[in-house]
C-alpha positions as a Markdown table, in Angstrom:
| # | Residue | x | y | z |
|---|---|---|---|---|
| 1 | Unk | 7.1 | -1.9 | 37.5 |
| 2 | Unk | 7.7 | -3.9 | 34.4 |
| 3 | Unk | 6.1 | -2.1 | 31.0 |
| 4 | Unk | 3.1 | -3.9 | 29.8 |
| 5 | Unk | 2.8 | -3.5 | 25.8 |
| 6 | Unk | -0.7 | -4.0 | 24.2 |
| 7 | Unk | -1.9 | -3.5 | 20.5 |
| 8 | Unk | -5.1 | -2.6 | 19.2 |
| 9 | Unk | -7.1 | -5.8 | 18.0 |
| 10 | Unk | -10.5 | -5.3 | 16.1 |
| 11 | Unk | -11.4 | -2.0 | 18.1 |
| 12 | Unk | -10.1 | -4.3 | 21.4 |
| 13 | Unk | -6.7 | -3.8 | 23.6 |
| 14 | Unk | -4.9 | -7.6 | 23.4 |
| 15 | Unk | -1.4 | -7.9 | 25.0 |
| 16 | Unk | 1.3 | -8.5 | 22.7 |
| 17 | Unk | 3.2 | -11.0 | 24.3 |
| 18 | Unk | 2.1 | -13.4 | 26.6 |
| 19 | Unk | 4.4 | -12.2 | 29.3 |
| 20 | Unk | 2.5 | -8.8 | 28.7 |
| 21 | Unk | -0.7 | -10.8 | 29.6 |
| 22 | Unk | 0.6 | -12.4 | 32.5 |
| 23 | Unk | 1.7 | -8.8 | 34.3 |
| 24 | Unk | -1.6 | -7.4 | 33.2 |
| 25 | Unk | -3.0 | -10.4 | 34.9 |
| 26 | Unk | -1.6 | -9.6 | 37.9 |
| 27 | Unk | -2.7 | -5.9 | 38.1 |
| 28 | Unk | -5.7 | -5.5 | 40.3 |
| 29 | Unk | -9.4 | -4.1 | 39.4 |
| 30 | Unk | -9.6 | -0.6 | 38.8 |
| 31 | Unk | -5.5 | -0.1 | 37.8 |
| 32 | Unk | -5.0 | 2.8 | 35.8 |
| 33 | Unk | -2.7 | 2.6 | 32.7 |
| 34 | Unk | -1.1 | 5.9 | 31.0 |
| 35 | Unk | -0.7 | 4.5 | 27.7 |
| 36 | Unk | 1.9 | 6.2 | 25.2 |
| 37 | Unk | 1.7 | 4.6 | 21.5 |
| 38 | Unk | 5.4 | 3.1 | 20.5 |
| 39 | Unk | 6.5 | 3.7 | 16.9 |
| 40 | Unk | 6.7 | 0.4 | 15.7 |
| 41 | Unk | 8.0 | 0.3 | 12.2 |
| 42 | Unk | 7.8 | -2.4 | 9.4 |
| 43 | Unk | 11.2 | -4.4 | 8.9 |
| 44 | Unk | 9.9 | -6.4 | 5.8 |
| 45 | Unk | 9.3 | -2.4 | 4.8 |
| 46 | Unk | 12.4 | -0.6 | 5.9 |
| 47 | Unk | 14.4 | -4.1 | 4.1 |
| 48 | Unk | 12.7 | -3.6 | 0.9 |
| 49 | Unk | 13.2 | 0.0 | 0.6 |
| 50 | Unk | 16.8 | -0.4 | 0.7 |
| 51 | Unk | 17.4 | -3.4 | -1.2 |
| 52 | Unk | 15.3 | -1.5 | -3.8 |
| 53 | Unk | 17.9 | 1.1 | -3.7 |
| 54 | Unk | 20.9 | -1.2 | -4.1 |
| 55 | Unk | 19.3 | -2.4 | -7.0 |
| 56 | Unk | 18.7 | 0.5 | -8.3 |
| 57 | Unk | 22.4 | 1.9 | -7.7 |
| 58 | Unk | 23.7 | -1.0 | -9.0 |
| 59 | Unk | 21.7 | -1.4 | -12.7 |
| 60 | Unk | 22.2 | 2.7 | -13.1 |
| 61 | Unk | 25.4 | 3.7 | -11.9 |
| 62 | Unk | 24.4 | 7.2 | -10.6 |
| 63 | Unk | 25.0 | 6.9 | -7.0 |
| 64 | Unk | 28.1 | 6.4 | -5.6 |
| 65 | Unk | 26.2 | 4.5 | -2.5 |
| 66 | Unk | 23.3 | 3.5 | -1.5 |
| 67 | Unk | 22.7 | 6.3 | 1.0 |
| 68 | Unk | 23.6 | 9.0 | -1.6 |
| 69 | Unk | 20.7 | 7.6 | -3.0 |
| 70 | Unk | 18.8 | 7.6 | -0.2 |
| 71 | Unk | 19.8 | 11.2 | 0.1 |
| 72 | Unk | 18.8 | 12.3 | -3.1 |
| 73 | Unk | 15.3 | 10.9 | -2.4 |
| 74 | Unk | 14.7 | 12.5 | 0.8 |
| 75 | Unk | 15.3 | 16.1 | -0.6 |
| 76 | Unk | 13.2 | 15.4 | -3.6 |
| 77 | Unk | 10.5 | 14.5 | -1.4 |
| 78 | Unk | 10.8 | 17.4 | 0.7 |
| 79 | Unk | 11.9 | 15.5 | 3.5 |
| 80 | Unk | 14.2 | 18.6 | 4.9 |
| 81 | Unk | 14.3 | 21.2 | 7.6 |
| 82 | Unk | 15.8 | 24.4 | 7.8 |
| 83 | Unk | 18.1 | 25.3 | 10.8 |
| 84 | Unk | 20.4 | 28.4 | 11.3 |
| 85 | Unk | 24.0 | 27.5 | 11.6 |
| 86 | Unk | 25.7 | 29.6 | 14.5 |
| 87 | Unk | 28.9 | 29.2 | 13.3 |
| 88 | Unk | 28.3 | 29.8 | 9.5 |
| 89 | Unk | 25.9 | 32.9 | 10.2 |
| 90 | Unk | 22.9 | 31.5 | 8.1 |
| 91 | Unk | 20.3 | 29.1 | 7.3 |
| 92 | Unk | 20.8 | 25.7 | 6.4 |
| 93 | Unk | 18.9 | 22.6 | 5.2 |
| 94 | Unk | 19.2 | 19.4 | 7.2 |
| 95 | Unk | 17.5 | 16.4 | 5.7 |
| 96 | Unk | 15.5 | 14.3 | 7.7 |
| 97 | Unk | 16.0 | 11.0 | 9.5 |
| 98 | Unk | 13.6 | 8.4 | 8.6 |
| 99 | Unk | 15.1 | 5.9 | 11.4 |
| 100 | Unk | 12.7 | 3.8 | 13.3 |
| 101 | Unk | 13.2 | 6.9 | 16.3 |
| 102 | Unk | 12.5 | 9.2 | 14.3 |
| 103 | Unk | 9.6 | 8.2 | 11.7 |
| 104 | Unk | 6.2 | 6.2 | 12.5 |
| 105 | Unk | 5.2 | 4.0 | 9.9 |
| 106 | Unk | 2.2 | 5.8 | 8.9 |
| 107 | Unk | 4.8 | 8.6 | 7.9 |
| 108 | Unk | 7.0 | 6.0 | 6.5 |
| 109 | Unk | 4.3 | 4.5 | 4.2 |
| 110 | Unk | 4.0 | 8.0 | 2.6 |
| 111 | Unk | 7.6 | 8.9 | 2.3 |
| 112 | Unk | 8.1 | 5.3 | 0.9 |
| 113 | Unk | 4.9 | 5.7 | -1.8 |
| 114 | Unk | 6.5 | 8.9 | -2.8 |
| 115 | Unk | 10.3 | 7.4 | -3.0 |
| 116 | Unk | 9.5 | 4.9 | -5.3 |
| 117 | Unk | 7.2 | 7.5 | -7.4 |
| 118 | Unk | 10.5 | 9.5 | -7.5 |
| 119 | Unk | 12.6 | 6.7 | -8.8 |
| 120 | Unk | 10.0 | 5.8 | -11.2 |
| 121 | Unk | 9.8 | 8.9 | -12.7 |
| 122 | Unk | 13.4 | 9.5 | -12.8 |
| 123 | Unk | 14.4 | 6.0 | -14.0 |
| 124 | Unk | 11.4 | 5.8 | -16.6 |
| 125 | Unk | 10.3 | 2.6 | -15.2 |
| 126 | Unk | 8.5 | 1.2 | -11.9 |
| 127 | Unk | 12.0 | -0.3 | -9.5 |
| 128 | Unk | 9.3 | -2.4 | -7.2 |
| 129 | Unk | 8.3 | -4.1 | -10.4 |
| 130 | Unk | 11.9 | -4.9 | -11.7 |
| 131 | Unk | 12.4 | -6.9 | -8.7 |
């Protein structure tokens, strides 16, 4: 059975395509759904926050790339995890993934609030407003 995909409209459940509306048409009365929510991320978003970084690479010089940058950021917003390393005997820090898998876009909102904060306060001036 084909997935049916529906987003929540002003309190109501809409499908989202209308392919999705035409298999939910043809489910009969009294079908039940088991509904998972998808993590749907923002790609206007997720584009902005890393052509914000290449600019920001590129007017300061202090990143060799773009995901050095992005790097740094993640650990200075705390975005890491600890894991002990087998092989090496001890703990490690492993920063976090903020791929579309990985990280929701509530999540993503917040990390990318705090990001820019970052770079503002380290750059001495707002990046988002440079652009």
């Amino acid at each position: 059975m084909p997935k049916i995909q529906v987003m929540k409209v002003e309190g109501a459940l809409v499908p989202l395509t209308e392919y999705d509306a035409i298999q939910l048409e043809d489910c009969s009365q009294g079908t039940v759904f088991n509904m998972q929510k998808t993590k749907k991320r923002s790609n206007p978003q997720h584009n902005l926050y890393w052509a914000t970084l290449r600019k920001v690479r590129e007017a300061t010089g202090k990143w060799p790339t773009d995901d050095h940058l992005h790097n740094d950021l993640k650990w200075a917003c705390g975005y890491v995890k600890m894991r002990w390393n087998n092989l090496a005997g001890c703990h490690m820090r492993v920063i976090d993934s903020i791929s579309f898998d990985d990280m929701e876009q509530d999540e993503f909102n917040s990390y990318f609030e705090m990001a820019m904060a970052k770079l503002a306060e380290t750059l001495g001036y707002d990046p988002l407003a440079a652009r």
